[in-house]
C-alpha positions in Angstrom: 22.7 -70.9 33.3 23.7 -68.5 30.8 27.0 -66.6 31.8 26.5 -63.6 29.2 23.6 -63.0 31.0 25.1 -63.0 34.8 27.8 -61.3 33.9 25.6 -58.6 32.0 23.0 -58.1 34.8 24.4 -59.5 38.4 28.0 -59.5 38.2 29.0 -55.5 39.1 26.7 -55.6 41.3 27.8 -58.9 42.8 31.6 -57.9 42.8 30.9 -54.9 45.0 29.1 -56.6 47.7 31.5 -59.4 48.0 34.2 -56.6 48.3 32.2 -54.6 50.9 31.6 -58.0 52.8 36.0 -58.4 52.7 36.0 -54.8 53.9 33.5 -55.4 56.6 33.7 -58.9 57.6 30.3 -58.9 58.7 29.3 -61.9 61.5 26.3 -63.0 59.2 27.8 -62.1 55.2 24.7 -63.9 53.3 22.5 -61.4 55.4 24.9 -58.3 54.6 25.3 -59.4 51.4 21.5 -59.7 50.6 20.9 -56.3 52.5 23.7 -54.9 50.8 22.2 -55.9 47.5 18.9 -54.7 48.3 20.1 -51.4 48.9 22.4 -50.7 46.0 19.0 -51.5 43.7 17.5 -49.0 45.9 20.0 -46.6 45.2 20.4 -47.2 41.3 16.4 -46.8 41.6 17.1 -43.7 42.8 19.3 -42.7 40.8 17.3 -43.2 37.6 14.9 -41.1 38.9 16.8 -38.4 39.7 18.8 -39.1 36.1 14.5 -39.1 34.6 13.7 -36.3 36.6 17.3 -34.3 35.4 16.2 -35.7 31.6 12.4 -34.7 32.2 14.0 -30.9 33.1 15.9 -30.6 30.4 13.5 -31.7 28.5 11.1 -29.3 29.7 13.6 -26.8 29.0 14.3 -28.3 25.4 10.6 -28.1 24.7 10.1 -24.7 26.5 13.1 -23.4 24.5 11.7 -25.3 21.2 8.5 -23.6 21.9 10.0 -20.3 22.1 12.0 -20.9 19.0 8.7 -22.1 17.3 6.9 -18.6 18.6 9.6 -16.5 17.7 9.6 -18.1 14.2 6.3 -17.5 13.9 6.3 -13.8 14.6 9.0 -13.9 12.3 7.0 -15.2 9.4 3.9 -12.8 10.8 5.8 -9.8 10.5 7.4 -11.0 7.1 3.6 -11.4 5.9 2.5 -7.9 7.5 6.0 -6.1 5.7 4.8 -8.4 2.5 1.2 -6.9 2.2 2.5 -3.5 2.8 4.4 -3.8 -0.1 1.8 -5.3 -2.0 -0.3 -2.3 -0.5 2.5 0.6 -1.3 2.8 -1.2 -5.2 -0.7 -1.4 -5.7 -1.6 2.4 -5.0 1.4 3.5 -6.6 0.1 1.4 -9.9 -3.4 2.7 -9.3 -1.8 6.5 -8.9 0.1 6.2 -12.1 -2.8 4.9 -13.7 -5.2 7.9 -12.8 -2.1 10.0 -13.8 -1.9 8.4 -17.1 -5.9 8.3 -17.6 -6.0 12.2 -16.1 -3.0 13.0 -18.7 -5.4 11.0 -21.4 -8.3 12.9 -20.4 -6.6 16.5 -20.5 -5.1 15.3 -23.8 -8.6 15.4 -24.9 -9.6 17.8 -23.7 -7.3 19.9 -25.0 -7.5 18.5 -28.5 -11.7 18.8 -28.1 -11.0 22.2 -26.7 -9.0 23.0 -30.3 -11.1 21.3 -32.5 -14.3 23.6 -31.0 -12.4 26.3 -31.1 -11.3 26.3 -34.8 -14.8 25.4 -35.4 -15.9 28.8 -33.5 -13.1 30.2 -35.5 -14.3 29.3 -38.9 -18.2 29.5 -37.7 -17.5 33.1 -36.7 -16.1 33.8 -39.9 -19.0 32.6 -42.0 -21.2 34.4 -39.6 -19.7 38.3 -40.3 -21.5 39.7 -42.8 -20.2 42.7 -44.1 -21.8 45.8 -43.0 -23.4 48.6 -45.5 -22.1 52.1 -44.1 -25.2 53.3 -42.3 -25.3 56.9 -40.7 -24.9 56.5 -36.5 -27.3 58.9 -34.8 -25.0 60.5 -32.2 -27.0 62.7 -29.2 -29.3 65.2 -30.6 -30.1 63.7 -34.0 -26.8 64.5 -35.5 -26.0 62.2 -38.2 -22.1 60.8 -38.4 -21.2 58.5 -41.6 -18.2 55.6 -40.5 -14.9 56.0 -42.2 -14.0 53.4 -44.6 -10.4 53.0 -43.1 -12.2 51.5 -40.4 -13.9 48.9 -41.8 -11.3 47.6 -43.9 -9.3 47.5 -40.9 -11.8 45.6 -39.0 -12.6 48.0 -36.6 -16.1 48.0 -35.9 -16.4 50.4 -33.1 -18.0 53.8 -32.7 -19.3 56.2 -30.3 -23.1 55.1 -29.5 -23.9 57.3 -26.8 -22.3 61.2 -26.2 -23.7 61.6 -23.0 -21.7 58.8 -21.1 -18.7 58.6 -23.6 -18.4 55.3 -24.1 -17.3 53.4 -27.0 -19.5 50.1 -27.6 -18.8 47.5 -30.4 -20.9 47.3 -33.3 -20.5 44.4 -35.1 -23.5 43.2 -36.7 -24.3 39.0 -37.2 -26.8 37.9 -39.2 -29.5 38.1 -36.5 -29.1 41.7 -36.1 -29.5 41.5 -39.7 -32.7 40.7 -40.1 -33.7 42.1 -36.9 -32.3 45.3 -35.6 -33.9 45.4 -32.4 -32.0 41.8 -32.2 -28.8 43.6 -31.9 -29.9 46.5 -28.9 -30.1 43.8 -26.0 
């Protein structure tokens, strides 16, 4: 027989029941030997299961607490991703607000220089447009006859009194269309 092998598997189990059977002195010691064997595998039975079922509840506990871990990680990482897209969110409206700012800015820009351009046009249109004005007699109320100054048509007054009934002073500038038609002028 191979002794490495006894003395791995047999012999503390052995050398306790022989010491039990000292400390007994049992009449039959084969019989309390075998029983007494019987019983200690019995017990280290038990005992592994209890050690299992120990193991098995810590494992439990390892793999709730893992589990746990594992979920609180992951609502980590959710919330990380929500906070993320909000930022992407907040960066992309702020980008598209400064870009209708710029593009409304642009826009006005034009606007304003269009807005110059036609009004220097209207400028130098209206320019072309007055046509100096022969001194022609205004008929004020009952026929009377009134000739305009000359000071105020060099000065580029225009106005006179149309009507001395309801005293009020109209402008009479004259374009070309009144020009050639002087009812044009009376609208």
């Amino acid at each position: 027989m191979d002794v490495d092998y006894l003395k791995k598997n047999v012999s503390d189990a052995l050398a306790e029941g022989l010491k039990e059977v000292v400390e007994k002195r049992p009449g039959d010691p084969i019989e309390f030997l075998g029983h007494w064997l019987i019983k200690y595998r019995q017990n280290q039975l038990d005992n592994q299961k209890i050690q299992n079922i120990i193991l098995a509840g810590d494992q439990d506990k390892e793999l709730e607490e893992e589990e746990k871990i594992r979920q609180e990680i992951l609502e980590i990482e959710r919330e990380e991703e929500r906070k993320r897209k909000i930022q992407e969110e907040i960066l992309r409206l702020e980008k598209a607000r400064e870009e209708a700012r710029k593009r409304e800015e642009a826009e006005l820009a034009a606007s304003i220089q269009e807005a110059r351009i036609t009004n220097a046009d209207l400028v130098d249109k209206k320019e072309e447009e007055k046509v100096e004005v022969p001194q022609s007699p205004i008929i004020i109320g009952d026929g009377e006859e009134e000739e305009r100054d000359d000071d105020d048509q060099s000065r580029g007054s225009s106005r006179s009194v149309a009507d001395s009934r309801d005293g009020e002073e109209r402008p009479s500038t004259v374009d070309k269309e009144s020009e050639i038609d002087p009812e044009a002028g009376k609208d």
